[in-house]
C-alpha positions in Angstrom: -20.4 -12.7 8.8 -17.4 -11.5 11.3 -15.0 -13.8 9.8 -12.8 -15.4 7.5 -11.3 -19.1 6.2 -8.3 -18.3 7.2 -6.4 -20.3 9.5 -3.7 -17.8 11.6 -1.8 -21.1 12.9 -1.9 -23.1 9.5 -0.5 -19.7 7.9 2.3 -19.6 10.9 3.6 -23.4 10.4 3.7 -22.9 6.7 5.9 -20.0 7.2 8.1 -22.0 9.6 7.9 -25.0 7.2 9.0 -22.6 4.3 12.1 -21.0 6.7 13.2 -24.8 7.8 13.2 -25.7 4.5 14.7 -22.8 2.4 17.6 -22.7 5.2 18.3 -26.6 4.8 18.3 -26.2 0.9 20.6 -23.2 1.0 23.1 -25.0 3.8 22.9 -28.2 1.2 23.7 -26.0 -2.0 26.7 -24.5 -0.1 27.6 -28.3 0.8 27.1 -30.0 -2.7 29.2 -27.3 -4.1 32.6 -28.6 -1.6 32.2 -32.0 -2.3 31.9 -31.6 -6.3 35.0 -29.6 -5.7 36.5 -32.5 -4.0 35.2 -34.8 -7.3 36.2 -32.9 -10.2 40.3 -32.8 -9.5 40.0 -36.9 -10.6 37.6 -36.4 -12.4 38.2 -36.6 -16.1 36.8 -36.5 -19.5 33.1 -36.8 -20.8 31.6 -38.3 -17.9 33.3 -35.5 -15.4 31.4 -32.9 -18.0 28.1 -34.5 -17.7 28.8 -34.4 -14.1 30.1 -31.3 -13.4 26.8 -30.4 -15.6 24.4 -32.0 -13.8 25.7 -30.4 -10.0 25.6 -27.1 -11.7 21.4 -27.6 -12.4 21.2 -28.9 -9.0 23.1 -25.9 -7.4 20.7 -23.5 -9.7 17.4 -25.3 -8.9 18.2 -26.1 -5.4 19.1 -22.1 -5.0 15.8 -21.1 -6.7 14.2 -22.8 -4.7 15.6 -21.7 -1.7 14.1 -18.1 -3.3 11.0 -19.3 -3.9 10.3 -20.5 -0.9 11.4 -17.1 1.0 9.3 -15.3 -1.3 6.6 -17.6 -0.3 7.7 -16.5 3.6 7.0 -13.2 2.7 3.7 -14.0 0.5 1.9 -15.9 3.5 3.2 -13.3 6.1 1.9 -10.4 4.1 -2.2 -13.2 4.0 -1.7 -13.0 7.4 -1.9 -9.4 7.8 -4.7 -8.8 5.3 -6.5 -11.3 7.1 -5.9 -9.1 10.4 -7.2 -6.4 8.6 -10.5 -8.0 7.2 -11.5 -9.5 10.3 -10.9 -6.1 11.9 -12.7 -4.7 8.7 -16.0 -7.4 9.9 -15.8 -7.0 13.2 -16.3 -3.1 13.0 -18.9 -3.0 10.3 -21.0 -5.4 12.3 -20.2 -3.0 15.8 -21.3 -0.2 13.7 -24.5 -1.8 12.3 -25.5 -2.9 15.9 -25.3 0.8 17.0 -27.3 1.6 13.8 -30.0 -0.2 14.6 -29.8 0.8 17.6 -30.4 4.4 16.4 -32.8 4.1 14.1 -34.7 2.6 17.1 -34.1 5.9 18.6 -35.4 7.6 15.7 -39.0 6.0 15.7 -38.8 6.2 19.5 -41.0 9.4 19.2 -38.7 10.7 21.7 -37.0 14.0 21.0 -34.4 13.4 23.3 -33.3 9.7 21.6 -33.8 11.1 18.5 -31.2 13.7 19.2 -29.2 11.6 20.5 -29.5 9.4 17.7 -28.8 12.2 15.6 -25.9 13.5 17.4 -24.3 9.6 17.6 -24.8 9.6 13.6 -22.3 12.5 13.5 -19.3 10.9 14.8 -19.7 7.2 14.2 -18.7 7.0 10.9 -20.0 3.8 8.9 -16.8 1.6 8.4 -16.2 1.0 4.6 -18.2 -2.2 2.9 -15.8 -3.2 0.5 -13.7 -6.5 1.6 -10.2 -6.7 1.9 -9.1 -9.3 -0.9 -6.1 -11.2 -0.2 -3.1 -10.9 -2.7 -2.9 -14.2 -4.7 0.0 -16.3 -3.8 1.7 -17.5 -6.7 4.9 -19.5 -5.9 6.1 -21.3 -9.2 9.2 -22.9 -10.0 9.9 -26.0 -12.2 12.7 -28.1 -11.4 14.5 -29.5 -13.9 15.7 -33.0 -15.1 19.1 -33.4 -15.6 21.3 -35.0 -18.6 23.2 -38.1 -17.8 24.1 -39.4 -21.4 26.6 -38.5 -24.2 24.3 -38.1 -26.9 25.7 -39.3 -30.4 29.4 -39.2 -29.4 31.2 -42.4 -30.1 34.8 -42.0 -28.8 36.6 -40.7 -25.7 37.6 -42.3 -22.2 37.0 -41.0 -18.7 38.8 -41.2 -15.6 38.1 -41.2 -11.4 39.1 -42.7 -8.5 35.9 -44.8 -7.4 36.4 -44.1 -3.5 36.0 -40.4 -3.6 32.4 -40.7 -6.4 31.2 -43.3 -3.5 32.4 -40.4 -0.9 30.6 -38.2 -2.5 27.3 -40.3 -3.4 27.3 -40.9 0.6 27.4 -37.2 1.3 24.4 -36.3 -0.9 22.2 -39.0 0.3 23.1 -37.7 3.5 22.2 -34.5 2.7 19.2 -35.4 1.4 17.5 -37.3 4.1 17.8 -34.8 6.2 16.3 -32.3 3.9 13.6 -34.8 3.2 11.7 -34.0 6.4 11.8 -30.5 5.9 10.0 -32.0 2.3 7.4 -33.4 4.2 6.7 -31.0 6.5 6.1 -28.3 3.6 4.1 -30.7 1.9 2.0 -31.1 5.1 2.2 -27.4 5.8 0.7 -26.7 2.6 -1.6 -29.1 2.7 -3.4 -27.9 5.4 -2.5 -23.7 4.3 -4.7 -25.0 1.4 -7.7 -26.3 3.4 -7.8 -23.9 6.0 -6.9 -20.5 4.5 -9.2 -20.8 1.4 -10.3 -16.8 1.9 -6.2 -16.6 0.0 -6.4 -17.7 -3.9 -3.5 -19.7 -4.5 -2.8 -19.1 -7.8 0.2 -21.3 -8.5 2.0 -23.9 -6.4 4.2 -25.7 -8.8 7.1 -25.1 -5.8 5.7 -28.5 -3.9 5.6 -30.9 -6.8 9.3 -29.1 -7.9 10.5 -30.2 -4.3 9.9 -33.4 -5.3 11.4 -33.1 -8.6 14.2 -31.9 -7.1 14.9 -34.8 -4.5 14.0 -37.5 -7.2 16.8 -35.8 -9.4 19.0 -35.7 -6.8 18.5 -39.5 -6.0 18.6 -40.6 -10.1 22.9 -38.6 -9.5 23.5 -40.6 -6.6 22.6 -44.1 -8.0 24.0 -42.8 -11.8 27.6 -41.9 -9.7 27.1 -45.1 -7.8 26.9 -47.0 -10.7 30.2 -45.5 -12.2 32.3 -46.0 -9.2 31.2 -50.0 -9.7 32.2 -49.5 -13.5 35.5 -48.1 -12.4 36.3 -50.8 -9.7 35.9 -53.0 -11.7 38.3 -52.0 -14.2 40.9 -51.5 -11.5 40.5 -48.2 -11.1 41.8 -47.2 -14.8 40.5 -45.1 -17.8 37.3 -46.1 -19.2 35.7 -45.9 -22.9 32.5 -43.5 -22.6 30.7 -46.0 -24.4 31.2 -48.9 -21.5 30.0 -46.2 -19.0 27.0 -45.5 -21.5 25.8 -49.1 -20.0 25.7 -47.6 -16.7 22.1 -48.5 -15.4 20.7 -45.6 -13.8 18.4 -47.5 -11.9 17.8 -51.4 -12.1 14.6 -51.2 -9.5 11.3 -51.3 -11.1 9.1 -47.8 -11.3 7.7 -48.5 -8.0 10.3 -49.3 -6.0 12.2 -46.1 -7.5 8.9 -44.1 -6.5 9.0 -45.2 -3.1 13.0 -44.7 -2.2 12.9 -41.1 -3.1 13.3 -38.8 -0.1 10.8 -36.5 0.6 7.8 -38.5 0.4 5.5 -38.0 3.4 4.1 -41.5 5.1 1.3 -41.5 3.8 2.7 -41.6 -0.2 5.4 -44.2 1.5 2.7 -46.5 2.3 0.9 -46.3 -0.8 3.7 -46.8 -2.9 5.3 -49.8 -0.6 1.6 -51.2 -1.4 2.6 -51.7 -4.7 5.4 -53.6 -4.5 5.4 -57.7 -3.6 5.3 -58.1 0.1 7.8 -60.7 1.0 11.1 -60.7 3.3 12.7 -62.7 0.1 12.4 -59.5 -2.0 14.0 -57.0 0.6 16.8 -59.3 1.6 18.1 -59.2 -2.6 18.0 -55.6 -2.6 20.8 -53.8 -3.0 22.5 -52.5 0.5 22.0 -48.6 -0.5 17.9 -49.9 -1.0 17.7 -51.8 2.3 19.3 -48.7 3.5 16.3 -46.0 2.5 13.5 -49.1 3.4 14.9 -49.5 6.6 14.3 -45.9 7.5 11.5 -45.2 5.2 8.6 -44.3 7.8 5.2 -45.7 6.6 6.7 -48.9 5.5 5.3 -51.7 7.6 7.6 -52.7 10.7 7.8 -56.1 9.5 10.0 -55.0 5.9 11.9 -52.5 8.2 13.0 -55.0 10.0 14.5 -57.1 7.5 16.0 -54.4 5.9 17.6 -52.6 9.0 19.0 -56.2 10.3 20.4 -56.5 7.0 22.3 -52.9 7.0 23.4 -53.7 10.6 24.5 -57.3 9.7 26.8 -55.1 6.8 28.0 -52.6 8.9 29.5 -54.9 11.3 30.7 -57.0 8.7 32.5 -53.8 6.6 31.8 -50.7 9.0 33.9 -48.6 6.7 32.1 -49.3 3.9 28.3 -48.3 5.3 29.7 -45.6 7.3 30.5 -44.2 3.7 27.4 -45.4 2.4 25.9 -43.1 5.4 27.8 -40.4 4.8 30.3 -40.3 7.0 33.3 -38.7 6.4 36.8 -38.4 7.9 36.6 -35.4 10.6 33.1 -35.0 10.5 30.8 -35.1 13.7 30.8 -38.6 13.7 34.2 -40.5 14.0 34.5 -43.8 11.9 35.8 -45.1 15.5 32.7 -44.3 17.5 30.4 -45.5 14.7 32.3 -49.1 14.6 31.4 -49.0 18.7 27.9 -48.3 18.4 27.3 -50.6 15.5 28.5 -53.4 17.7 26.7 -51.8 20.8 23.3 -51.6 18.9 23.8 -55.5 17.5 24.3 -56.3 21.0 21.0 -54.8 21.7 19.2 -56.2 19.0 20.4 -59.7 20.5 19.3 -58.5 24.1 15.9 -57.4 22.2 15.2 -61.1 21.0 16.2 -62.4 23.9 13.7 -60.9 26.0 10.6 -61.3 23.4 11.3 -65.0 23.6 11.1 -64.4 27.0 8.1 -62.8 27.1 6.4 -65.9 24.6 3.4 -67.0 26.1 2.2 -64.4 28.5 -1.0 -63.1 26.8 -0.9 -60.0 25.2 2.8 -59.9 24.3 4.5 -60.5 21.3 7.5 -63.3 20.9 9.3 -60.8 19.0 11.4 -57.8 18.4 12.1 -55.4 15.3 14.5 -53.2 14.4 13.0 -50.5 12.7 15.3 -48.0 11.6 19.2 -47.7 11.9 21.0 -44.7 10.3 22.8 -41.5 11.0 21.3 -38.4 11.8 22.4 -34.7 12.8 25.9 -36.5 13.1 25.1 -39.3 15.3 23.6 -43.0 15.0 19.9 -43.3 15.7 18.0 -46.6 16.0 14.5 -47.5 17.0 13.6 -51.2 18.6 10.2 -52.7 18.9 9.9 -54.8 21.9 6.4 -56.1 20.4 5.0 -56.7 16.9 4.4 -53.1 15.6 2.2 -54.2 12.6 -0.1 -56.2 14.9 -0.1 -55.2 18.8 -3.4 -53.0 19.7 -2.0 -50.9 21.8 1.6 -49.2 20.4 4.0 -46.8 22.2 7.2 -45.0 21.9 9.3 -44.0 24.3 11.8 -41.2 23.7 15.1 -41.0 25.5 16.4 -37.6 26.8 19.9 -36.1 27.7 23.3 -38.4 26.4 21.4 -41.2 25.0 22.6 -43.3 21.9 21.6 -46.1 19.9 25.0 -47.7 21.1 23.4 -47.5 24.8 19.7 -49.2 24.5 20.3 -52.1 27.4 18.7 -49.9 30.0 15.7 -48.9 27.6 14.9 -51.9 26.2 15.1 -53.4 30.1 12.9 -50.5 30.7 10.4 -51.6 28.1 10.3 -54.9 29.1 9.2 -54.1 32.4 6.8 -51.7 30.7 5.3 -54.4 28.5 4.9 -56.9 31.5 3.2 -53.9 34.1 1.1 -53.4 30.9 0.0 -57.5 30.4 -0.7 -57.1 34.2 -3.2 -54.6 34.0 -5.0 -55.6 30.7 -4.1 -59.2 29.3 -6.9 -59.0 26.7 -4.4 -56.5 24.6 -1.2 -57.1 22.9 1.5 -54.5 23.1 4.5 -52.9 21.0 6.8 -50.5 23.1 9.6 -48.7 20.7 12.9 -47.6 22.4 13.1 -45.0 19.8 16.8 -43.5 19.7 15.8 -41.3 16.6 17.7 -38.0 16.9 20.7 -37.0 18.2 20.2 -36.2 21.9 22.2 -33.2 23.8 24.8 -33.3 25.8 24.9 -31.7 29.3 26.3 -29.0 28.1 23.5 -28.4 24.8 20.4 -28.9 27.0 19.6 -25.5 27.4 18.9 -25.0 23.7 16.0 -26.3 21.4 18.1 -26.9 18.7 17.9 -31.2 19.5 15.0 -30.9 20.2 13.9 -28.8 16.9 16.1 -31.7 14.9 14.5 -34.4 16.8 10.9 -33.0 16.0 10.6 -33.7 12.4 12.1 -37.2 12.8 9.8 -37.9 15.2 6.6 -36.9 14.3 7.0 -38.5 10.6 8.0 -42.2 12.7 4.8 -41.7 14.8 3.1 -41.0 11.5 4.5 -43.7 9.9 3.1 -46.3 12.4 -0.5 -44.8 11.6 0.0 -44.7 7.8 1.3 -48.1 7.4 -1.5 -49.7 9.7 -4.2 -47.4 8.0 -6.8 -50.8 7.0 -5.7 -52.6 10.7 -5.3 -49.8 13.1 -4.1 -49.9 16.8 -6.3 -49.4 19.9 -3.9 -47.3 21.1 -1.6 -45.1 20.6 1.0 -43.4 22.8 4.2 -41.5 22.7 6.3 -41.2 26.5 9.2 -39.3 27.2 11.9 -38.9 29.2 13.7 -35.5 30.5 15.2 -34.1 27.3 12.9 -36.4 25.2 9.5 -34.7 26.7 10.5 -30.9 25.1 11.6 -32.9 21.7 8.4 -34.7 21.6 6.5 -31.8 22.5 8.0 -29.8 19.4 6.7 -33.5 17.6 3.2 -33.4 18.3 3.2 -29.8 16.7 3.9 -31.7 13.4 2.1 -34.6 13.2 -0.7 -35.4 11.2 -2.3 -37.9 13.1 -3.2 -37.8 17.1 -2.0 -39.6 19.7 -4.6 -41.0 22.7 -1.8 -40.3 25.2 1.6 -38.1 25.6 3.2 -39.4 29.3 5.9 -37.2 30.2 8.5 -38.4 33.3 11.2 -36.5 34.2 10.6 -33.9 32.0 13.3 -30.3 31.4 10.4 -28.7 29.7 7.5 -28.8 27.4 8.1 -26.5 24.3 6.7 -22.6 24.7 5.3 -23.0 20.9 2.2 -23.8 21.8 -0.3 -24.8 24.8 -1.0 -28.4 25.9 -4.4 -27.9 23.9 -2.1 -27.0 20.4 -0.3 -30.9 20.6 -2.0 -33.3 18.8 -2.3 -35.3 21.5 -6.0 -36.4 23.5 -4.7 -36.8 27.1 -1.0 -35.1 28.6 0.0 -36.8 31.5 3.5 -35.8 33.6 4.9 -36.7 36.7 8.3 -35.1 38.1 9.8 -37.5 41.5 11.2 -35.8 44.5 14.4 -37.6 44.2 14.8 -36.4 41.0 17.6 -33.6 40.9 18.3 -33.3 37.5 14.6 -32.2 36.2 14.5 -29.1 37.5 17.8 -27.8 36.8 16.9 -28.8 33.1 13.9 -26.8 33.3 16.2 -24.2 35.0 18.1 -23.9 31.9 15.6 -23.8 29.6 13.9 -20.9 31.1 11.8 -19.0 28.1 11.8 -21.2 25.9 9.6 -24.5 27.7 8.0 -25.2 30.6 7.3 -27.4 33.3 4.6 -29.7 31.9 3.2 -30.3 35.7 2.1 -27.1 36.2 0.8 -26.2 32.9 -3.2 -26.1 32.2 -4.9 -29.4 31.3 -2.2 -31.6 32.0 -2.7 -34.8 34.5 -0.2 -35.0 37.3 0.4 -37.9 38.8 2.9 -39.5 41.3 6.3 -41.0 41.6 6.1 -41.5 45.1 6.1 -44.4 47.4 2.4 -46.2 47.2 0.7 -48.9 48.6 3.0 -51.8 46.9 5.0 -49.6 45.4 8.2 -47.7 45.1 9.2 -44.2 45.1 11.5 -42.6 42.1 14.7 -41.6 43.8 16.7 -40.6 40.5 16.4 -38.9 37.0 17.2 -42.0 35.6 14.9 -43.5 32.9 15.8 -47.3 34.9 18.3 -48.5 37.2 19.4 -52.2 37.4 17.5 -54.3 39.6 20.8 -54.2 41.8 20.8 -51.0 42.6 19.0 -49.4 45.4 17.8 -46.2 44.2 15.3 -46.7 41.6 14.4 -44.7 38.1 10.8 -43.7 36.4 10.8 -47.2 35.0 12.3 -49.2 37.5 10.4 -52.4 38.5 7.7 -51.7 41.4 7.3 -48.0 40.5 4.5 -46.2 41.4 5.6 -44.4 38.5 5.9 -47.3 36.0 2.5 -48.4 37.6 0.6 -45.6 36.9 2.2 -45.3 32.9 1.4 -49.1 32.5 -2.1 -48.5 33.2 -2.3 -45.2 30.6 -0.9 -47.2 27.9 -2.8 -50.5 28.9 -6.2 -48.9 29.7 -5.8 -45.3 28.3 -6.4 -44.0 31.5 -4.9 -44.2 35.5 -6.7 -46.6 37.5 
């Protein structure tokens, strides 16, 4: 035997896993610690203890962690070389016992001269030592703790705050938690498959992954305790309190399951399984509470159908009382996000779930589409809105795809996608009628600006949000699953969905590129998790390569790389030539974009995604 169960690419994402996640933990410790600040000046009396206590074992876990996990770095780094070194170990003893054998042929060769030879080889080929290189055990233990939220015996005492800065700073930590959730996930995946395919490494304690979890659930259990204060408060007008009236508080009114399944950090596959539990009925989303319609709406793994109903209602709230969900989001005077451009993209994006309806209804009786649209997601992430609409029936359609904007795009500016994925769907009916289709205008991430597109750094944010929604759509159909499944992407979109299919756990049949600045220089075509690349760059397009220009070293144009399928986006018999880097152009104008009606472009991607293959 030459070799060893040991993964080097599991071993590498787990490290990278353990450096996103130790980083976001420590920037979230340093966070938390500012906003208690910001609590504990109104903050008095019993209850400002207990809380004051409680952010204190959060700050300590949360910081241990952050240890743990680098020590865990350092651990995995330090398999990796061992592993180097036993491989080298087998590789040498089995060379040597080749030229052994060799030898000893010599020997009984009756030849004096081979047997000298033999003899002389002997001398300086030194047998390479027997005994195996064992791999240090990694051991990375830590138990989160729970956290007190009651008085104990105490009778007496009042306690004082001013409700609008507890429900500030109950929007901040959920805020801070979702996005540390993904990092969750991926370390949970990472380890996963460390586990599996690194088994030459004893693992002799992981307690670290079910303390991640701890830790977020903890985390949640505050928010909703600090919620429920605020609402104790307001109600009193604001003024003191008896400890033993906020004793009532209800930590959480939602039964086990529905607790289980809103805390962050749960992968798709556990949000599916725990969404099974619960009663499947728009009638028992629509009386949740908004902060609960908030997490299901952007909970990846629930079916569309409940995200839906849940993200309409958060929208319907936001542009009823934007102030109030912007604070429920997180969003905080002089932050990334003003209040004033949120208000404008909330109404932008209810404009576009209206446009979205329209055009199923549209689209009712062609065969293979779907009379109707979902809204499956709508939140705030890396300081911006993000959004994801279904022009199709995600929970039903056979074939599914997502398309993922590039430079400047918002969820407050989805017209020109969604017009784009309505042409997709009806090019798609065209070419195979038998199938019904789904196409998500997935505005996930916060997408650069002109001036950010040379960096990874929206892309590397965009990643992990992306490959937990493709997930999602796989975990929650896991009894019914799609045909087909495919992810496309537009200039920026292509190097963030390329950094994606690094991290997902399921495949994709097909990854169409268009207009792409760069695949990501992680990894080879062969590394995504992805059966068939396809990319196509137009003429016309201008923009493209000076993308790619700028991201020179770290990605690379996807039409020249190995085992990827070019095709056209020029003119073609009955069809049009892309003239501009433009995902779609109004029907008005008289240049045309990748997805522009009569494309040879949109053509040839209706086919992949109808047919999983050019015609």
């Amino acid at each position: 035997m030459t070799t060893i169960e040991f993964d080097d690419g599991a071993a590498d994402a787990l490290i990278a896993a353990a450096d996103g996640a130790s980083s976001d933990l420590g920037e979230q410790a340093f966070t938390n610690r500012f906003s208690v600040e910001g609590v504990v000046a109104d903050f008095k009396g019993a209850y400002a203890t207990l809380f004051t206590q409680a952010n204190i074992v959060r700050s300590e876990d949360t910081l241990s962690l952050t240890g743990v996990l680098t020590d865990l770095m350092t651990a995995v780094g330090e398999s990796r070389r061992q592993a180097d070194d036993e491989r080298q170990r087998l590789s040498d003893l089995s060379d040597w016992k080749k030229r052994e054998a060799e030898r000893e042929r010599q020997r009984g060769s009756g030849d004096v001269l081979q047997e000298s030879s033999a003899f002389v080889s002997e001398l300086v080929d030194r047998r390479p030592s027997e005994v195996p290189i064992r791999a240090t055990p990694i051991s990375v233990a830590y138990s989160a703790r729970e956290r007190n939220r009651t008085r104990g015996g105490a009778s007496g005492g009042t306690s004082s705050a001013d409700p609008d800065v507890l429900r500030t700073f109950v929007g901040m930590s959920r805020a801070s938690d979702l996005s540390t959730a993904q990092h969750v996930i991926q370390m949970k995946n990472a380890w996963t498959r460390f586990a599996s395919a690194c088994s030459w490494v004893p693992i002799e304690s992981s307690t670290v992954i079910t303390s991640l979890d701890t830790l977020m659930a903890e985390n949640a259990l505050d928010a909703t305790w600090i919620e429920g204060i605020a609402a104790e408060f307001d109600a009193a007008g604001g003024a003191s309190l008896p400890d033993l009236r906020l004793d009532g508080v209800v930590i959480t009114a939602a039964s086990p399951a529905l607790t289980k399944l809103l805390q962050p950090g749960l992968t798709p596959a556990e949000v599916a399984e725990a969404y099974a539990l619960l009663p499947q009925s728009d009638a028992y989303i629509e009386g949740f509470p908004l902060v609960a319609q908030y997490f299901l709406a952007n909970l990846d793994g629930v079916p569309a159908v409940s995200r839906d109903v849940a993200s309409r209602a958060v929208l319907d709230a936001a542009v009823a009382n934007p102030e109030a969900v912007a604070q429920l989001m997180g969003i905080v005077p002089d932050g990334p996000l003003a209040e004033q451009d949120f208000e404008e993209q909330v109404v932008a994006l209810r404009k576009a779930v209206d446009q979205a309806d329209l055009t199923a209804k549209e689209l009712l009786g062609q065969d293979g589409a779907s009379s109707i649209a979902q809204l499956v997601g709508f939140g705030v992430h890396d300081g911006a809105v993000v959004a994801a609409i279904s022009l199709g029936d995600l929970d039903t359609a056979s074939n599914v795809t997502v398309n993922v904007p590039g430079m400047k795009s918002n969820a407050g500016e989805m017209k020109s996608a969604l017009t784009a994925a309505d042409e997709l769907v009806r090019a798609a009916v065209r070419g195979n009628p038998d199938a019904s289709y789904a196409v998500v205008s997935w505005m996930g991430y916060n997408s650069p600006s002109e001036f950010e597109v040379a960096s990874p750094a929206r892309a590397l944010s965009g990643a992990a949000e992306l490959a937990s929604f493709m997930d999602g759509l796989h975990d929650s159909r896991a009894d019914v699953p799609a045909d087909s499944y495919s992810v496309m992407a537009h200039s920026y979109g292509s190097t963030t969905t390329s950094e994606a299919l690094l991290l997902t756990q399921h495949r994709v049949d097909s990854f169409i590129s268009y207009g792409s600045v760069g695949l990501t220089n992680e990894a080879t075509v062969y590394d995504l998790n992805a059966d068939e690349v396809y990319a196509t760059q137009a003429w016309g397009d201008g923009l493209a390569p000076v993308g790619l220009a700028l991201g020179l070293g770290t990605r690379t144009n996807p039409t020249i790389l190995d085992g990827v399928h070019v095709f056209s986006s020029g003119a073609g018999p009955g069809t049009e030539a892309v003239t501009q880097h433009d995902m779609f152009l109004d029907s008005g104008s008289d240049q045309n974009g990748y997805l522009s009606a009569d494309t040879t472009s949109l053509k040839t991607i209706s086919q992949i995604v109808a047919n999983g293959r050019p015609d």
